[in-house]
C-alpha positions in Angstrom: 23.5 -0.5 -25.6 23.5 -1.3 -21.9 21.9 -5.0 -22.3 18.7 -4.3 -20.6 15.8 -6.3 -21.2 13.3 -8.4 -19.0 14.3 -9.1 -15.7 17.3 -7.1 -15.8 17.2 -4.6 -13.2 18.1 -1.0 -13.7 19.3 1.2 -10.8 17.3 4.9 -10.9 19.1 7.7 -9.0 17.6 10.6 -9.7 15.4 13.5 -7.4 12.1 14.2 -8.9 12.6 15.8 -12.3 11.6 15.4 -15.5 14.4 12.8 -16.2 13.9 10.6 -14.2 10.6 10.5 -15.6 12.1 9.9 -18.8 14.8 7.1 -17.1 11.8 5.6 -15.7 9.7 5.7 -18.9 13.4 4.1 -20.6 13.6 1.1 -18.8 10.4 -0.1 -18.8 9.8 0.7 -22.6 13.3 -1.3 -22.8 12.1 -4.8 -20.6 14.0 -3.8 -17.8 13.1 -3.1 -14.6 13.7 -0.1 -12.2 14.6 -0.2 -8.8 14.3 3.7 -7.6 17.0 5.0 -5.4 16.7 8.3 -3.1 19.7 10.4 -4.1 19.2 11.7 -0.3 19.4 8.5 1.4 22.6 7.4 3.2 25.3 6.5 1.2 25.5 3.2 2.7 21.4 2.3 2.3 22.3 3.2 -1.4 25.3 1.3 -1.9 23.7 -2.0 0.1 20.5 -1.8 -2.6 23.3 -1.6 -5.3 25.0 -4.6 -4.1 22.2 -6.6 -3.4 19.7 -6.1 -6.8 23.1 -6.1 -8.9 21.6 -3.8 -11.6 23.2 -4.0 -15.2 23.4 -0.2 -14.8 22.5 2.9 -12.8 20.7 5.9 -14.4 21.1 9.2 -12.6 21.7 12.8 -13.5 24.3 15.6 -13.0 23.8 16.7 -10.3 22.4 14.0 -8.3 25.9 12.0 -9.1 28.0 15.3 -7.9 25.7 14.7 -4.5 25.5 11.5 -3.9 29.6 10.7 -4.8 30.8 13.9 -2.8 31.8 11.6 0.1 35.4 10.1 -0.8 34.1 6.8 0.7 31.7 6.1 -1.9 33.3 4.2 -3.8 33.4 6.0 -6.9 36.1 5.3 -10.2 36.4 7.7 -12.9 36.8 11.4 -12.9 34.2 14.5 -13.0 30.9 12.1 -13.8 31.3 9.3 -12.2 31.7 6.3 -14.5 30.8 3.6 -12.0 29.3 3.6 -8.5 30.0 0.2 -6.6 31.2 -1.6 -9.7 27.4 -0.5 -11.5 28.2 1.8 -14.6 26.5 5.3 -14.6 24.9 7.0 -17.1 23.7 10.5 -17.2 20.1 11.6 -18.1 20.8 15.3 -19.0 23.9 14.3 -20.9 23.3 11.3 -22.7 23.3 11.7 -26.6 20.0 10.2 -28.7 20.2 11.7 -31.7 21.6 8.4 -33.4 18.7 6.0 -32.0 15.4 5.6 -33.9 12.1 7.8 -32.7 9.7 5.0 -33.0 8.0 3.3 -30.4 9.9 0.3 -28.8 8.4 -3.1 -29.9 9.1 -6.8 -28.7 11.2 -6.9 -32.4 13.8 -4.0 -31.1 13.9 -6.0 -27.6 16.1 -8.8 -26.2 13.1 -10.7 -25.6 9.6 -10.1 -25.5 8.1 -9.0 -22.4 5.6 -11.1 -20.2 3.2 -9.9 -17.7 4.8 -12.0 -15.0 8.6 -10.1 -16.1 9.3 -7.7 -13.4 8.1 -3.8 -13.5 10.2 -2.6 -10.7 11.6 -3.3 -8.0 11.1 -0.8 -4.3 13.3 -1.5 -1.6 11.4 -1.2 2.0 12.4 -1.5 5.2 13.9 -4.7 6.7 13.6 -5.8 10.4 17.2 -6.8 10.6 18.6 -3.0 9.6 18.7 -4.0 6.1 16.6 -3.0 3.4 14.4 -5.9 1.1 13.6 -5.5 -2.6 9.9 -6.2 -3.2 9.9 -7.1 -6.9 6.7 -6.3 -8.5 5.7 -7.9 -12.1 3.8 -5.7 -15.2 0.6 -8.1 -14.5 0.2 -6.7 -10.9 1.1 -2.8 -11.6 -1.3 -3.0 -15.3 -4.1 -4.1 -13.2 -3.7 -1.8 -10.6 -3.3 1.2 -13.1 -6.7 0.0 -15.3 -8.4 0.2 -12.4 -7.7 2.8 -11.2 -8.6 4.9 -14.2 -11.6 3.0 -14.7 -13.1 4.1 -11.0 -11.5 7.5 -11.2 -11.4 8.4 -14.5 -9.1 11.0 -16.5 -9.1 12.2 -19.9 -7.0 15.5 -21.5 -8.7 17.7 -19.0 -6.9 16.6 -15.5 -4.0 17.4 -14.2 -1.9 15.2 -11.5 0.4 16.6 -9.3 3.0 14.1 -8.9 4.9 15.0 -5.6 5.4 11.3 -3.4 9.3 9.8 -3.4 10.1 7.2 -6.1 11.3 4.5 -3.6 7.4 4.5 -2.1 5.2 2.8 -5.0 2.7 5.2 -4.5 4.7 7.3 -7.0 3.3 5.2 -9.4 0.0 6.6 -9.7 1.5 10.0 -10.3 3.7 8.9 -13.1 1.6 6.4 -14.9 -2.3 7.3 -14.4 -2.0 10.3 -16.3 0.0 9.8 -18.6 -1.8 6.3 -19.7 -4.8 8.5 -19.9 -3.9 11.2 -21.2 -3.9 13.7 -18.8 -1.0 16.5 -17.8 1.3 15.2 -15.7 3.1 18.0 -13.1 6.2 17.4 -11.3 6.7 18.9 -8.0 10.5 19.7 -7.1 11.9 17.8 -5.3 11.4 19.1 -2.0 7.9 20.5 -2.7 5.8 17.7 -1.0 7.0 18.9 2.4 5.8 22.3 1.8 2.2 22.9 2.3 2.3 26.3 0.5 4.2 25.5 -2.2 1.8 22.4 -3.4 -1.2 25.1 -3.1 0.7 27.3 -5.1 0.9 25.0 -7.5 -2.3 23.6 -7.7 -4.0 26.8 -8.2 -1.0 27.7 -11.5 -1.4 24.4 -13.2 -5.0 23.7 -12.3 -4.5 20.5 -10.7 -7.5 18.1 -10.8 -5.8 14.9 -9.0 -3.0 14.4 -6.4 -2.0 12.0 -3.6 -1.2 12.6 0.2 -0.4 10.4 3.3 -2.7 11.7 6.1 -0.2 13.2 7.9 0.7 15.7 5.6 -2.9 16.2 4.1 -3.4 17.6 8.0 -0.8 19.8 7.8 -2.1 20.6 4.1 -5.4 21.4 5.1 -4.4 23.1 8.2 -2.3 25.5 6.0 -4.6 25.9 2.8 -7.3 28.5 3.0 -10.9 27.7 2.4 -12.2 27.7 -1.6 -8.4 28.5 -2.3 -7.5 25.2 -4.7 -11.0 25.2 -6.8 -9.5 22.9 -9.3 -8.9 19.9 -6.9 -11.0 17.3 -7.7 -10.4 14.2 -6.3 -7.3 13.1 -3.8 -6.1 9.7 -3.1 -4.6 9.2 0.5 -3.0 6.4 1.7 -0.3 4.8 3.5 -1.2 6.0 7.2 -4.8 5.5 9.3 -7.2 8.4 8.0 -8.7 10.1 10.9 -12.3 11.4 10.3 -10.9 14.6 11.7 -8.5 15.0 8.7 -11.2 14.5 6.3 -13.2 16.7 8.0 -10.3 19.2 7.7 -10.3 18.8 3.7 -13.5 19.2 3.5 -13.8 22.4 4.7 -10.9 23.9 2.4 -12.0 22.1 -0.8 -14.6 20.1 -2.1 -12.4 17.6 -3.8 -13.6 14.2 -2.4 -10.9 12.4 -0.6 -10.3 8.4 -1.4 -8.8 6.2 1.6 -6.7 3.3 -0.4 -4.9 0.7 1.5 -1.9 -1.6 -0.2 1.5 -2.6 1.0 4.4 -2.6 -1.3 3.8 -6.4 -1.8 0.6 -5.8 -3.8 1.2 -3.4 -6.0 0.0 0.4 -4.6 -3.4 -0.2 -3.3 -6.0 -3.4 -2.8 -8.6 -1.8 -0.8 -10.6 1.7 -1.5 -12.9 3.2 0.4 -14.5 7.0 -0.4 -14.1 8.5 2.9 -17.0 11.2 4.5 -15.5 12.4 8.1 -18.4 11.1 9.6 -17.0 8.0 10.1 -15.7 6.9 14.1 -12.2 5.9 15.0 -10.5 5.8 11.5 -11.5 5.9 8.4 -12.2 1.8 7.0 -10.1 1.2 4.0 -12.8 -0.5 2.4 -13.1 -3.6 0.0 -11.1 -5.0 -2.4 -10.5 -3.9 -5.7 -10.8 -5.8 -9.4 -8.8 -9.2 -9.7 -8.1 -8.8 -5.6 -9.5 -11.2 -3.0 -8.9 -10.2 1.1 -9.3 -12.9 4.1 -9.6 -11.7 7.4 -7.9 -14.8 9.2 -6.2 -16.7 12.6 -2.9 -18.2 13.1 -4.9 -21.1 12.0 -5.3 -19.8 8.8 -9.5 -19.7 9.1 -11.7 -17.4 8.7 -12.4 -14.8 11.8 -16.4 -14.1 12.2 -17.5 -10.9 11.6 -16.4 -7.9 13.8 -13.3 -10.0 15.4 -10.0 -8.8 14.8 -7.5 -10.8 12.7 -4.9 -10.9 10.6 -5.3 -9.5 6.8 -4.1 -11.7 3.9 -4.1 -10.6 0.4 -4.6 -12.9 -2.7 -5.0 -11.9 -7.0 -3.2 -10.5 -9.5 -1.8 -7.7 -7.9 0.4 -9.9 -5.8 4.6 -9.0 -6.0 6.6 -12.3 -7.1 8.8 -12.4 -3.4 11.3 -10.1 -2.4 14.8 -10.1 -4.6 17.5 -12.8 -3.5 15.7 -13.4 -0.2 13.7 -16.9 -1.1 13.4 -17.4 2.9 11.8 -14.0 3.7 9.6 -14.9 0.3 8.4 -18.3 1.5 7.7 -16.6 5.1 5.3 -13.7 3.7 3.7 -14.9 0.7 1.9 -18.6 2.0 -0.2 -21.1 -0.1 -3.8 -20.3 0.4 -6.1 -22.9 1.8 -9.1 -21.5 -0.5 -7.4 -21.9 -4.0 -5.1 -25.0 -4.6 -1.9 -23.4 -6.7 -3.1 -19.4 -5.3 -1.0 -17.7 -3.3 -1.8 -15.3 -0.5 0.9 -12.0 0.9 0.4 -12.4 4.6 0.6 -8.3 5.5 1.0 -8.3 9.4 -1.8 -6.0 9.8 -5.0 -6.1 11.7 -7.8 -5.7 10.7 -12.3 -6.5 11.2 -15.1 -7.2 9.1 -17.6 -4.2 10.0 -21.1 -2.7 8.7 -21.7 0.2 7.1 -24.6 1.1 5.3 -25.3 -2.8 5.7 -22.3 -3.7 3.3 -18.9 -5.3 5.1 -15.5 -3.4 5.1 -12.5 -3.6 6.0 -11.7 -1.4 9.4 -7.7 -1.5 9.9 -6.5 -1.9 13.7 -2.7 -1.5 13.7 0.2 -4.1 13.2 1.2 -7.5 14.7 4.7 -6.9 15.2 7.2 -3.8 15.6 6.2 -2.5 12.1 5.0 1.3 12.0 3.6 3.1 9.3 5.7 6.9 9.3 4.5 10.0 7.6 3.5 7.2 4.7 6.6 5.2 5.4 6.4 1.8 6.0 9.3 1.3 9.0 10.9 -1.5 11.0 11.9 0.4 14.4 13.9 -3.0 14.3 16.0 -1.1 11.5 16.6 1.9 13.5 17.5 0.3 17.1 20.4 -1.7 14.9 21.4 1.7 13.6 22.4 3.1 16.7 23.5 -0.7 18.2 25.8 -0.6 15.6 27.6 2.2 17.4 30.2 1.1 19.9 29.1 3.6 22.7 25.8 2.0 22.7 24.9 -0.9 24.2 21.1 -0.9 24.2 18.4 1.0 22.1 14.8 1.1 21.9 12.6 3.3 19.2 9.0 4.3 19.6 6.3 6.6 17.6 5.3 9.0 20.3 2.9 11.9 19.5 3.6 15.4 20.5 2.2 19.0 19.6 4.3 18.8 16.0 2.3 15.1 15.5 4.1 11.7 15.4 8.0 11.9 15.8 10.1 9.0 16.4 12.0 8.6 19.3 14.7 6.9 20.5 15.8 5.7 24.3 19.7 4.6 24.2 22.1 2.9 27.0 25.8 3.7 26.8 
């Protein structure tokens, strides 16, 4: 009804709820794509993804409309529901009516066109160096691969249970709402505030007999720090990524559950994760993220493009299938990041701007990551220009200089800002 199919993009507003699970499920089972939107984000973040990916619609609920419209500047016709928010029309999740539409499973025959691997999945907007936002667009090839393998290293069947409780607009949500389903498995959706409380997601756990669930180190040391010991029986394996794993965090899991605890490494650009490594907490420094996963090839490299020896630190470049196509309406930012490779005529490689070495362990080389090449942080899983915040506040006219920083302190990493009038 709305004209979706492949490579139309189809804006998702909704907090973490069962439908947006079902908006999510919609569009791709339709062709389109999805590009998830935080209904707790800025109005103006919002309204700049709207106007830049151009969706043919915007699904949302209720009560995430009546929130994210309550500002009179948002640009919002129509009364009650909003009908249209920045010229995108709105539908409603809880309120649309179904009953007239067949039950059957959506095949290429009931689509606008059949859908390719390389047609795009979805598309997550991440942080921009310039204060804006860019769309990574990801196609079904890249997230299908990632999803088969997955389940084949960690497998689930009828008996597991994933607690899905990370933000839609960080990919990583996509393990919790397509691993167990695609297996079989329960799928349980935290509220939407649940992930930042350490006794709720216990709670939980223990109620629905979760088997599998994600963190970002950060919050699995506050987890652990706040779980007691043999307290979550059922927990069987947990996949962290997005941050350095300290040993000492592991350690700290280990001795309130014996779920083992995965290190993955991936940026937005290739689809989750590309590395994995099963982590111990006897490892020194951080924990390695590992080696590549199927259909994925990792170069260690120069700013000659060649190969670093062993144990030197370089720059990481990705290559395979689980590469994103370039970043929506930004060819130049594409062509900057993802480079012909000088190993495979006609292969491309996602240049990721971290640093990384080739190390033993147990004889076998890994992957040990180092930190970043330019003013790129990774933030309580949050992948963050602090270019993006100093033109926040230098777009304030009682500022005329900013600077942002991580900086620890007793309540772990905070950011903080220094300002000139």
């Amino acid at each position: 009804a709305q004209g979706v199919g492949p490579e139309s993009l189809v804006g998702l507003l909704a907090s973490r709820s069962v439908d947006l699970v079902v908006g999510m499920y919609a569009v791709v089972a339709a062709g389109g794509a999805y590009v998830p939107l935080d209904p707790a984000h800025p109005a103006e973040r919002i309204g700049y993804i709207l106007d830049t990916a151009a969706p043919v619609c915007l699904l949302s609920t209720t009560a995430d409309l009546q929130a994210v419209t309550a500002d009179a500047d948002s640009g919002v016709t129509g009364g009650g529901t909003p009908v249209d928010i920045a010229g995108v029309p709105v539908s409603a999740l809880d309120t649309l009516d179904t009953s007239g539409f067949d039950a059957a499973p959506v095949t290429d025959a009931d689509r606008l066109a059949p859908v390719r691997a390389s047609n795009t999945a979805y598309v997550i907007f991440t942080s921009g160096s310039t204060g804006r936002p860019k769309g990574v667009a990801v196609p079904h090839s890249a997230i299908a691969n990632q999803v088969a393998w997955m389940l084949s290293q960690y497998p689930m069947d009828a008996s597991d249970v994933y607690l899905q409780k990370t933000a839609t607009t960080f990919d990583v949500s996509l393990w919790g709402y397509f691993l167990p389903l695609a297996a079989g498995a329960h799928l349980v959706v935290a509220t939407p505030d649940g992930h930042r409380d350490p006794e709720y997601l216990a709670q939980v756990i223990v109620e629905r007999q979760v088997t599998v669930t994600d963190f970002v180190p950060s919050m699995l040391t506050v987890f652990a720090a706040h779980t007691a010991a043999g307290s979550i029986p059922s927990l069987e394996h947990v996949f962290v990524i997005g941050e350095a794993l300290p040993p000492e965090t592991v350690t700290a899991m280990h001795a309130v559950s014996d779920a083992a605890v995965h290190n993955l490494y991936g940026p937005t650009e290739a689809a989750v994760s590309i590395t994995y490594w099963q982590a111990t907490g006897a490892e020194t420094g951080s924990v390695p993220i590992g080696v590549p996963q199927w259909n994925s090839r990792v170069y260690v490299l120069d700013s000659r493009l060649r190969p670093v020896p062993e144990g030197v630190t370089g720059e990481l470049y990705l290559a395979g299938d689980q590469l994103a196509r370039g970043y929506v309406t930004r060819p130049d930012l594409s062509s900057d990041r993802f480079v012909a490779s000088p190993f495979d005529p006609g292969v491309r490689m996602y240049r990721t701007g971290d640093l990384v070495r080739w190390q033993r362990v147990d004889g076998e080389p890994v992957l040990e990551y180092l930190g970043r090449t330019d003013f790129q942080v990774k933030f309580r899983g949050q992948r963050i220009e602090l270019g993006e915040i100093e033109s926040a506040f230098l777009a304030q006219p009682q500022v005329s200089q900013a600077a942002v920083t991580v900086a620890a302190s007793q309540l772990g990493e905070q950011l903080v800002a220094y300002v000139v009038p």
